[in-house]
Structure formats: C-alpha cells, structure tokens
N, C-alpha and C positions, 0 to 999 in steps of 0.2 A: 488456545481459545478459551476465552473466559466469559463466563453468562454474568450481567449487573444487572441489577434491577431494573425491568425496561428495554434492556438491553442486551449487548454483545461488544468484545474486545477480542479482537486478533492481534498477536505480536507475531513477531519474525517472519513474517508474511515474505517468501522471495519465491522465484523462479527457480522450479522443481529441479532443473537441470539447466545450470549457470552456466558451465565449461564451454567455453566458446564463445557465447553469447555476448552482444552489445547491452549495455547501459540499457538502450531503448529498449531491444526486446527481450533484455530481465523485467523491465518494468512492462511491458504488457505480456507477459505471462504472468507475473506474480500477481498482476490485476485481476486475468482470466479466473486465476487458481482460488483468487479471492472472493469471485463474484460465486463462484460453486459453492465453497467454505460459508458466505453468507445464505444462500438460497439452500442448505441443508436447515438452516436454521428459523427462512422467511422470510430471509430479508434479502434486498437486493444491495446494488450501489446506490442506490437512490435514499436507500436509509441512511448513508454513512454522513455523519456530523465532524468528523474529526478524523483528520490523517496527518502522519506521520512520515515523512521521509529521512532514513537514514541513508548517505551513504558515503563512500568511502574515498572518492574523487569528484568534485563538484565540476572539472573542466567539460564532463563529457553529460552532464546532468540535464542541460537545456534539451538535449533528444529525444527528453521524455516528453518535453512540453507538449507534443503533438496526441499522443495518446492521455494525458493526463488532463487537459482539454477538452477532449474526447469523452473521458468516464466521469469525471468531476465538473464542468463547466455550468452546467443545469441547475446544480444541486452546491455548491461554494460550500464547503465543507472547512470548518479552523483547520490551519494548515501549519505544519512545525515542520522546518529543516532540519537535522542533525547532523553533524560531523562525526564519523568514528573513524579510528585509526585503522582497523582493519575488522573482517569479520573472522568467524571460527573457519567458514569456508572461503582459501585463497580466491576461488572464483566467484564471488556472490560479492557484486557492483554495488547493486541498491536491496534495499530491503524496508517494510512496510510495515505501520501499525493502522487500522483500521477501526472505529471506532463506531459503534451507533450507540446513544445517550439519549435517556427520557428527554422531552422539552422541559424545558424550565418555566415554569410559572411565577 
C-alpha cells in the first residue's frame, strides 16, 4: 500500500487464502480484503478511480463479472487487463491493484 498525494494505491491485492478457491471467489474476497485495507485509510470502493486486473488464465475470468458488477458498476473506475504468466503463489487465479487518484482539473 502506497499513500500519493490525494490519494492511495494498493498492489498485489488477492485473496488471503487462495488454495482451493475459484477465480470467482479469489476475486470477491480479495475485494472484501480490499474494501477493509481502503476503509483503514477512509476511503471506500466508491473512491477507487482505477483498477487493475491481473491474472493468470483469462478462460475462467468472466465469473468475476458478476461480483465486479457488483463493487464497480456505480462508480466505472479505468480499467486495465493484464496477463501474467504465473504468480509467486501456484494458487492465487487473479490478483488486484486498486487505485484512488486526486481529480484532475
């Protein structure tokens, strides 16, 4: 977690405990874990301007749609895909950068 001016940046954002876990529900827990890690700080999801999706097999990615939907659809946040070949941990699907950014004037 990193404080910008204005603001906050989250990297490596995943679900605390991957092993087992579907795509889907790495990605709402690594939201839930997300929306704590912001609300430490004041802010909500509702701050977040920019997210980041990495992850590591895109076939099963659409599952998320429903909860990302969900936490994001209010609020249309810039949105980046990434592809990576694998992560540090074999079990960890998707993983999160989370962004809130001054407005631009």
């Amino acid at each position: 977690m990193e404080r910008i001016q204005g603001g906050l940046r989250i990297t490596g954002l995943r679900a605390p405990q991957p092993q087992g876990e579907t795509i889907a529900e790495q990605c709402r827990a690594a939201l839930e874990y997300g929306a704590t890690l912001l609300s430490d700080y004041g802010y909500s999801m509702q701050d977040v301007t920019r997210v980041t999706y990495l992850v590591s097999d895109t076939k099963d990615f659409p599952s998320c749609f429903p909860t990302l939907r969900h936490v994001f659809s209010k609020i249309s946040p810039s949105v980046t895909l990434m592809w990576v070949r694998k992560f540090s941990n074999p079990h960890v699907l998707i993983e999160f950068e989370l962004g809130i950014e001054p407005a631009q004037l």
